[in-house]
MARMAR-425080 format. One record per residue: residue number from 1; residue in one letter; x, y, z of N, C-alpha, C, O in turn. Coordinates in steps of 0.02 Angstrom, whole numbers, always signed. Layout:
REM MARMAR-425080
> resi | resn | n.x | n.y | n.z | ca.x | ca.y | ca.z | c.x | c.y | c.z | o.x | o.y | o.z
> NUM | A | X | Y | Z | X | Y | Z | X | Y | Z | X | Y | Z $
...
//
This chain:
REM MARMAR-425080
> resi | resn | n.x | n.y | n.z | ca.x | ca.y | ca.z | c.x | c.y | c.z | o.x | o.y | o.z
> 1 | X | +11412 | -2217 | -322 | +11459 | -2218 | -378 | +11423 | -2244 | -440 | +11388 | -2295 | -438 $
> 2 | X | +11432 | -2212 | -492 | +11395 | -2226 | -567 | +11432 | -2294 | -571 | +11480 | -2309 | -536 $
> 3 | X | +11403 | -2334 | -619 | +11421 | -2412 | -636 | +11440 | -2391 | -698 | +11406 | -2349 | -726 $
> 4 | X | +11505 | -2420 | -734 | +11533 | -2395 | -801 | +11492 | -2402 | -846 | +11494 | -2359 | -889 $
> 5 | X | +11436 | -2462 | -856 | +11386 | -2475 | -901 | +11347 | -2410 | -915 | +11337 | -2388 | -972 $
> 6 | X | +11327 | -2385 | -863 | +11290 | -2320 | -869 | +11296 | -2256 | -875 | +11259 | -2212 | -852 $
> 7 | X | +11361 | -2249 | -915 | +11408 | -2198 | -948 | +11411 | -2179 | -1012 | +11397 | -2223 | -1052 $
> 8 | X | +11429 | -2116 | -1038 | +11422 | -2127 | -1108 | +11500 | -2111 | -1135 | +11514 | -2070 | -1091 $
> 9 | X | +11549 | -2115 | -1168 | +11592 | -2114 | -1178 | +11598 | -2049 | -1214 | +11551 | -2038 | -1253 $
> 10 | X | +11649 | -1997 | -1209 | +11667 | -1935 | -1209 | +11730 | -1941 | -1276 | +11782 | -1974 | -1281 $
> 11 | X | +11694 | -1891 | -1324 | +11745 | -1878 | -1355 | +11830 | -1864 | -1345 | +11856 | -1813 | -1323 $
> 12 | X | +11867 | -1932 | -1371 | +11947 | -1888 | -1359 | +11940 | -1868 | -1421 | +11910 | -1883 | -1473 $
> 13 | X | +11994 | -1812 | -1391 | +12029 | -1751 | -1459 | +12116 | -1799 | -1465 | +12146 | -1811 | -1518 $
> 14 | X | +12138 | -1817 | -1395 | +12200 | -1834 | -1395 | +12218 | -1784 | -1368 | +12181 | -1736 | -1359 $
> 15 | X | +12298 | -1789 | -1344 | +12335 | -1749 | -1315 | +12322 | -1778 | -1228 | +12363 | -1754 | -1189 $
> 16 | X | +12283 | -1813 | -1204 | +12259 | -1841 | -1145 | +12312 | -1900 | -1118 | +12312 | -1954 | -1149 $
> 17 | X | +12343 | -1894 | -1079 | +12372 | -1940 | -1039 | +12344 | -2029 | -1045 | +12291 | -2030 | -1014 $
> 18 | X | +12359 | -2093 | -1069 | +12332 | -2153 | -1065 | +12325 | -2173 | -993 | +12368 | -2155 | -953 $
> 19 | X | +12286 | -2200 | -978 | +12278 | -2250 | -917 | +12333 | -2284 | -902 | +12359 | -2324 | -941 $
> 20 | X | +12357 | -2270 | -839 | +12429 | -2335 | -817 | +12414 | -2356 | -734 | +12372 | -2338 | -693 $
> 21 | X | +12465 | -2399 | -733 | +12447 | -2445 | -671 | +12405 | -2436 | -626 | +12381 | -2387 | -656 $
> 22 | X | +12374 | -2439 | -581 | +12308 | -2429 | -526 | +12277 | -2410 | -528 | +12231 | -2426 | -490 $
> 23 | X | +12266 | -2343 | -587 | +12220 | -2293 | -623 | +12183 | -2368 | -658 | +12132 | -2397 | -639 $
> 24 | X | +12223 | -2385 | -708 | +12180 | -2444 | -761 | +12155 | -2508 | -716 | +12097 | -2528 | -715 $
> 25 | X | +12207 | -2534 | -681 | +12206 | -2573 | -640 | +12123 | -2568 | -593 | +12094 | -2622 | -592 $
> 26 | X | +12101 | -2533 | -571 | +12049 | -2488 | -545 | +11996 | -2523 | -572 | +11966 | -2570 | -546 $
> 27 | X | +11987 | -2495 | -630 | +11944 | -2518 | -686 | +11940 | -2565 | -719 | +11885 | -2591 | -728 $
> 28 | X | +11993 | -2590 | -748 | +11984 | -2665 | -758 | +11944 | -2730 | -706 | +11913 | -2778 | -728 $
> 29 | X | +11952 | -2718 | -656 | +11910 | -2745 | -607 | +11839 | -2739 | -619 | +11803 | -2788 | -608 $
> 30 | X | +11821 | -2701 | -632 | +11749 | -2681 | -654 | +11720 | -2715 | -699 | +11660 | -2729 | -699 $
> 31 | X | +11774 | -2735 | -757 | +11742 | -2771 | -809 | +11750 | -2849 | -833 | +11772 | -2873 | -885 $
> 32 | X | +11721 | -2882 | -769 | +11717 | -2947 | -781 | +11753 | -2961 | -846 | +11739 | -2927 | -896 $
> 33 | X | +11812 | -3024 | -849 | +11828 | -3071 | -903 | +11873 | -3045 | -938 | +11910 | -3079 | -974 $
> 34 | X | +11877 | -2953 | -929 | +11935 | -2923 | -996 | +11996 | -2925 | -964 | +11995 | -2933 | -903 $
> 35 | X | +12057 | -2919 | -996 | +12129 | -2936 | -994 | +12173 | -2892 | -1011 | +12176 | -2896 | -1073 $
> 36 | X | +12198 | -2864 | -999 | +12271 | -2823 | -1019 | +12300 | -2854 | -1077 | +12327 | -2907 | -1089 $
> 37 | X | +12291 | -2825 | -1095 | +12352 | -2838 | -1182 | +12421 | -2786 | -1201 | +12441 | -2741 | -1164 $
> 38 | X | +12437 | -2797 | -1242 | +12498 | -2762 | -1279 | +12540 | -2701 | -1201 | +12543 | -2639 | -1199 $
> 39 | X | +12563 | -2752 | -1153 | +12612 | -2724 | -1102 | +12547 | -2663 | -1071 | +12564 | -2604 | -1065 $
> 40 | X | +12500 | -2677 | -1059 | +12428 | -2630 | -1026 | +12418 | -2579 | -1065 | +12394 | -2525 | -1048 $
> 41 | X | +12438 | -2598 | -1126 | +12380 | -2534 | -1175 | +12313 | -2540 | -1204 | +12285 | -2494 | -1234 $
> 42 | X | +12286 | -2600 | -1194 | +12221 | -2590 | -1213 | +12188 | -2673 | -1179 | +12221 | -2713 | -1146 $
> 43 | X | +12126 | -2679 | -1198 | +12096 | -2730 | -1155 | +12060 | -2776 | -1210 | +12035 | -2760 | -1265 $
> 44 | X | +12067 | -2846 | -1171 | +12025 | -2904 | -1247 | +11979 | -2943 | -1203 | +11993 | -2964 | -1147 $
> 45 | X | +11927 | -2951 | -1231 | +11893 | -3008 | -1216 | +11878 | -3067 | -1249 | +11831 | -3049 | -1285 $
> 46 | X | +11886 | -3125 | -1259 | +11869 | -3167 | -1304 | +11791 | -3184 | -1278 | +11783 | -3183 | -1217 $
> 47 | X | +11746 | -3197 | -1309 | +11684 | -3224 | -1290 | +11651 | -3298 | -1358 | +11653 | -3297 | -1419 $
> 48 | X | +11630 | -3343 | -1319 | +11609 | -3406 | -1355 | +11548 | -3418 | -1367 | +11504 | -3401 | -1328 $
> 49 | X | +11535 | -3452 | -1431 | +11477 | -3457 | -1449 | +11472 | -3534 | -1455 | +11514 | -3571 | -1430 $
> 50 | X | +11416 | -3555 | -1493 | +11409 | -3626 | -1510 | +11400 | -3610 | -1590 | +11391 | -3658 | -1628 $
> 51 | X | +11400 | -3577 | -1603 | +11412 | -3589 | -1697 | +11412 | -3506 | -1732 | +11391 | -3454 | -1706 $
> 52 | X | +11445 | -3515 | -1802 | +11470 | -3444 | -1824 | +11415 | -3380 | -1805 | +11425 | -3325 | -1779 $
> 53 | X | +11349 | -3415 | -1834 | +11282 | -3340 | -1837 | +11271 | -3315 | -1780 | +11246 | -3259 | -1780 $
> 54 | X | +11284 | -3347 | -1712 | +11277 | -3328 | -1658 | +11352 | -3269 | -1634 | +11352 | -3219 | -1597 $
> 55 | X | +11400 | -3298 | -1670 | +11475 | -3266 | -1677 | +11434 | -3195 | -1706 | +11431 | -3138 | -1683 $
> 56 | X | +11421 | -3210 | -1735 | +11422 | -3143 | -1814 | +11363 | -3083 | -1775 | +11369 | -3022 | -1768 $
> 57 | X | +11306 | -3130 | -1753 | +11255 | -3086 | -1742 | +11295 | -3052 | -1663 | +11268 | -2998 | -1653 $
> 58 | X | +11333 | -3062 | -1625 | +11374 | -3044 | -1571 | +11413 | -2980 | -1598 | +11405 | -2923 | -1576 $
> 59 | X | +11446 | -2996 | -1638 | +11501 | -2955 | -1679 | +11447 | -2877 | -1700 | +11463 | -2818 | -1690 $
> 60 | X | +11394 | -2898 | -1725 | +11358 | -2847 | -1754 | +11328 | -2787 | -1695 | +11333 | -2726 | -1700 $
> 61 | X | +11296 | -2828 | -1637 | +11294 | -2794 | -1568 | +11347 | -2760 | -1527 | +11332 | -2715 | -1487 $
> 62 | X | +11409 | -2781 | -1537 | +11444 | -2759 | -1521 | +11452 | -2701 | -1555 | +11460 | -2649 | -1522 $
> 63 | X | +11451 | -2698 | -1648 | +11440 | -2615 | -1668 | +11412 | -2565 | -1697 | +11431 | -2515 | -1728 $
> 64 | X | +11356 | -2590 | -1677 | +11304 | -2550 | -1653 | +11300 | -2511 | -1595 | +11280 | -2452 | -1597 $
> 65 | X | +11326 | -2552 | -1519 | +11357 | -2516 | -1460 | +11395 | -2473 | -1465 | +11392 | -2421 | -1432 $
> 66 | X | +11454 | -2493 | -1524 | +11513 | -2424 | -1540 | +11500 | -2390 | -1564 | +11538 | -2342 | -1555 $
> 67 | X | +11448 | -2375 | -1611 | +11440 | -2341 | -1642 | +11408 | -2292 | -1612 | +11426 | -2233 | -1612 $
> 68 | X | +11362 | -2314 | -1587 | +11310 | -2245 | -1540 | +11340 | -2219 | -1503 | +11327 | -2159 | -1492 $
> 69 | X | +11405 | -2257 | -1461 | +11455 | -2225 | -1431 | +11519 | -2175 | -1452 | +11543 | -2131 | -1416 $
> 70 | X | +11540 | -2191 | -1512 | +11583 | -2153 | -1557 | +11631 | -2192 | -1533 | +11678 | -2156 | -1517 $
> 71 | X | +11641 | -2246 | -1523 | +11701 | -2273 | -1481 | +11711 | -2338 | -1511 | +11670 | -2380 | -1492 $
> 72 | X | +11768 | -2366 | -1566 | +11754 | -2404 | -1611 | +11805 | -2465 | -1588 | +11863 | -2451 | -1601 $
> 73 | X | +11799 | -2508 | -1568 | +11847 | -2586 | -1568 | +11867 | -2602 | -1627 | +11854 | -2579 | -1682 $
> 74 | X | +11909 | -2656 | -1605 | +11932 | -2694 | -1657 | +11900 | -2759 | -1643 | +11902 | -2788 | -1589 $
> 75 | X | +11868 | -2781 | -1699 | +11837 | -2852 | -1681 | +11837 | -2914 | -1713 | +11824 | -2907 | -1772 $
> 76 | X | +11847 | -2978 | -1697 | +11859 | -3008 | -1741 | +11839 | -3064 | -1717 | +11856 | -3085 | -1662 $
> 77 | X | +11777 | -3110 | -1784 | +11746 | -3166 | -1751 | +11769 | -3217 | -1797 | +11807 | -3210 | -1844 $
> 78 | X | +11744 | -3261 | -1779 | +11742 | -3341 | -1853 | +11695 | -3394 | -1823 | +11638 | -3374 | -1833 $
> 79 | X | +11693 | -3454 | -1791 | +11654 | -3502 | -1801 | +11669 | -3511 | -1717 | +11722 | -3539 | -1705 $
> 80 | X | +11632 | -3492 | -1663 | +11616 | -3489 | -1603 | +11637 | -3452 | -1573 | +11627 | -3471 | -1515 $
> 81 | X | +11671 | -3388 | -1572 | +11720 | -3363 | -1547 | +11724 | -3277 | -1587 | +11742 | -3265 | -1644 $
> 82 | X | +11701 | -3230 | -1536 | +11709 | -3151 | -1542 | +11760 | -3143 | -1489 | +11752 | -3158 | -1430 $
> 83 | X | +11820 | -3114 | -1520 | +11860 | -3071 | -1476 | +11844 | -2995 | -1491 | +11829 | -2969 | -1545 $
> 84 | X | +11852 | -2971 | -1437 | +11839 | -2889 | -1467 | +11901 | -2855 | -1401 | +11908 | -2865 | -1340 $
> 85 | X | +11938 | -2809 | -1455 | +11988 | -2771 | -1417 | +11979 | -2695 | -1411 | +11954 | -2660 | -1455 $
> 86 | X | +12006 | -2671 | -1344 | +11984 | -2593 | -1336 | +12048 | -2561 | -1334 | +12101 | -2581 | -1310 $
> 87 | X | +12038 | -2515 | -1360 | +12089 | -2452 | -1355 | +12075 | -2390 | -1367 | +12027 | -2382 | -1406 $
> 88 | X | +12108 | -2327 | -1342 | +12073 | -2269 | -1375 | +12130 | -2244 | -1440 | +12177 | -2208 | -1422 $
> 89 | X | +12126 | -2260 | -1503 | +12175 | -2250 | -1544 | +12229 | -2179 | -1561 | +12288 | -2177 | -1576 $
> 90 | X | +12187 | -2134 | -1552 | +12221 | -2087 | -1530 | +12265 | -2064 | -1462 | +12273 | -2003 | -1467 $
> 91 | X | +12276 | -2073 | -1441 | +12318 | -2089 | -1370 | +12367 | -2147 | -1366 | +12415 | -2151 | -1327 $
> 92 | X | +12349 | -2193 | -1411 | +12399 | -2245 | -1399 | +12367 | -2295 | -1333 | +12398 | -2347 | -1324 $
> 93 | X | +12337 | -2287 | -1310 | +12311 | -2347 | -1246 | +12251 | -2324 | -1210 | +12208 | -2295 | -1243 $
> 94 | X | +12244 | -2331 | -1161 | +12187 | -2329 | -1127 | +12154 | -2277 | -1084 | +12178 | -2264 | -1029 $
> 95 | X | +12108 | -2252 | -1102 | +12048 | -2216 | -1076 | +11997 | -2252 | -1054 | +11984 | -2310 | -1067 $
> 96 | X | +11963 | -2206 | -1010 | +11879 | -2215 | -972 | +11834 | -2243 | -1013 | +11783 | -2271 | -990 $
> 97 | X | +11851 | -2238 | -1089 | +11785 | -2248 | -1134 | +11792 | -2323 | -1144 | +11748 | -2365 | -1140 $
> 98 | X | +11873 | -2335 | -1164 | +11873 | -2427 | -1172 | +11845 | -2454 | -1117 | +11824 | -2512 | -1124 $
> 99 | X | +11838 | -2425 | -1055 | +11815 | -2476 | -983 | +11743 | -2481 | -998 | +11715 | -2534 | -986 $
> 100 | X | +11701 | -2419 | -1030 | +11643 | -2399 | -1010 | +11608 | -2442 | -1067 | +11564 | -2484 | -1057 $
> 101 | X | +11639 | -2421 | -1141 | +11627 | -2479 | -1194 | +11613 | -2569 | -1174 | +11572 | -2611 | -1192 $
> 102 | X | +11671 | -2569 | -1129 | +11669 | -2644 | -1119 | +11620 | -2676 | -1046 | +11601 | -2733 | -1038 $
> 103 | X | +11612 | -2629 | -1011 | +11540 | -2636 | -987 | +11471 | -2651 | -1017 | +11425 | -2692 | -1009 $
> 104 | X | +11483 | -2607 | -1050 | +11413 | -2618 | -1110 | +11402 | -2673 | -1145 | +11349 | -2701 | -1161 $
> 105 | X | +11470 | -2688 | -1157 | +11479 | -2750 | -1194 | +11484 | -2808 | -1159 | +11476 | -2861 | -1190 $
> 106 | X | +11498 | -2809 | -1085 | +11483 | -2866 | -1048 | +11390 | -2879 | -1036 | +11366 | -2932 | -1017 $
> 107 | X | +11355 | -2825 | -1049 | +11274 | -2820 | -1052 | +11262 | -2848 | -1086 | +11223 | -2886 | -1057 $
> 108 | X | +11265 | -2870 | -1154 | +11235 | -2913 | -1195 | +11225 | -2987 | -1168 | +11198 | -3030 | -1204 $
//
């Protein structure tokens, strides 16, 4: 079985069904530390630092990852502390790519 890290995330067009219970459930397991948010539409991780530049330079890796991926978070740091949230925005909740994104992003 491929490891989600070593995936590349697939263009949605939309019109695709979101991820729901055991389907997501499935996968979330996979990705150490992330959480269900907004009633299981998308996934957060908070991650800690010891001071902002280490925050910031985190934040920046993180999109750089999205970007090569086409697969963009929402992210948001300040003074020890990157949360970064997944969703696939077109669809309204969750796809393969937020799991596969947040693999990658547990690599750093």
């Amino acid at each position: 079985m491929t490891s989600l890290h070593t995936k590349t995330c697939i263009p949605c067009q939309g019109g695709v069904p979101s991820l729901l219970g055991l389907e997501a459930e499935k996968l979330l397991v996979k990705v150490e530390k992330w959480k269900f948010l907004d009633k299981n539409k998308k996934i957060q991780r908070k991650f800690t630092f010891s001071n902002f530049i280490e925050a910031q330079n985190f934040a920046q890796k993180v999109g750089d990852i999205a970007e090569s991926e086409n697969h963009h978070p929402d992210i948001c740091y300040g003074w020890g502390y990157c949360t970064v949230t997944l969703y696939t925005h077109k669809i309204g909740g969750l796809h393969e790519n937020d799991f596969i994104l947040a693999a990658k992003i547990n690599k750093l």
